[in-house]
N, C-alpha and C positions, 0 to 999 in steps of 0.2 A: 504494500500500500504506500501511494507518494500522498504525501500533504504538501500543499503550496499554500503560504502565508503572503498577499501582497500587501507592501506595505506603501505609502506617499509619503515620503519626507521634503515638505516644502523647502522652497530657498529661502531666508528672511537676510536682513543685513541686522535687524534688530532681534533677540534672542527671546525677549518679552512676547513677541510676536507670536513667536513660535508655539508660547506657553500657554497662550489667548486661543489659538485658534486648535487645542488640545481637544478633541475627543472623550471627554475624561471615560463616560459609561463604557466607551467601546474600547479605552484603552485596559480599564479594570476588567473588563470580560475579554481579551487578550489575555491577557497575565492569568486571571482564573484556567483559561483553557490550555492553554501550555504548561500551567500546574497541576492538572490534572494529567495531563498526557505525560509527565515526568513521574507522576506518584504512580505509574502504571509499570514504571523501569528502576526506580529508586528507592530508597524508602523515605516514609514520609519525613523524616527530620527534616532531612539534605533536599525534599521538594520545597519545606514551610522554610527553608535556610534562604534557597534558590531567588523564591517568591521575595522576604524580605530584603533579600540584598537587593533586587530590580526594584521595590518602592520606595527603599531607601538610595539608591542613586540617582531617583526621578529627581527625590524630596533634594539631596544636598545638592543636586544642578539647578533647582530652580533656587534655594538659598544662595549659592552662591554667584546666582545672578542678579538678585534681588542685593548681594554687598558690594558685586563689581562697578553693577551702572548705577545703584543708589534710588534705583526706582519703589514706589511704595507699592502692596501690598492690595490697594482696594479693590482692583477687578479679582480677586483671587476667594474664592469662597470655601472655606475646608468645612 
C-alpha cells in the first residue's frame, strides 16, 4: 500500500504570514493521522514522544518568531 500526503507550503517574505494563513483543524488532524499510523509500527510512548516533539516545534517556531520580529500576539487564539 502507497500513501501520498500533499502538502502546499506557501512562499511569504513575512513568516507571520505564514502562521495567519495556518490550517490549524486540518493541520491537528494531520498530526492525529500520522500518529496513528506510527502507533501501528511503534509503541505508543515513542508515537505520544513523536506527536509532542512536532507541536512542540510548531509552538517554539512561532515563539520565536513572535521574539525575532517583535510582533504581538493578537491575531493568534490558543
Amino acid at each position: 500500500m502507497c500513501r501520498v500526503h500533499t502538502l502546499a507550503m506557501p512562499v511569504v517574505q513575512d513568516l507571520a504570514d505564514m502562521y495567519k494563513a495556518v490550517d490549524a483543524p486540518a493541520t491537528v488532524n494531520l498530526l492525529a493521522k500520522l500518529a496513528v499510523e506510527k502507533s501501528y509500527h511503534a509503541k505508543l510512548d515513542d508515537t505520544r514522544s513523536s506527536l509532542a516533539v512536532s507541536i512542540l516545534l510548531i509552538a517554539n517556531g512561532l515563539w520565536s518568531m513572535v521574539l525575532a520580529v517583535g510582533c504581538r500576539l493578537s491575531w493568534l487564539l490558543l
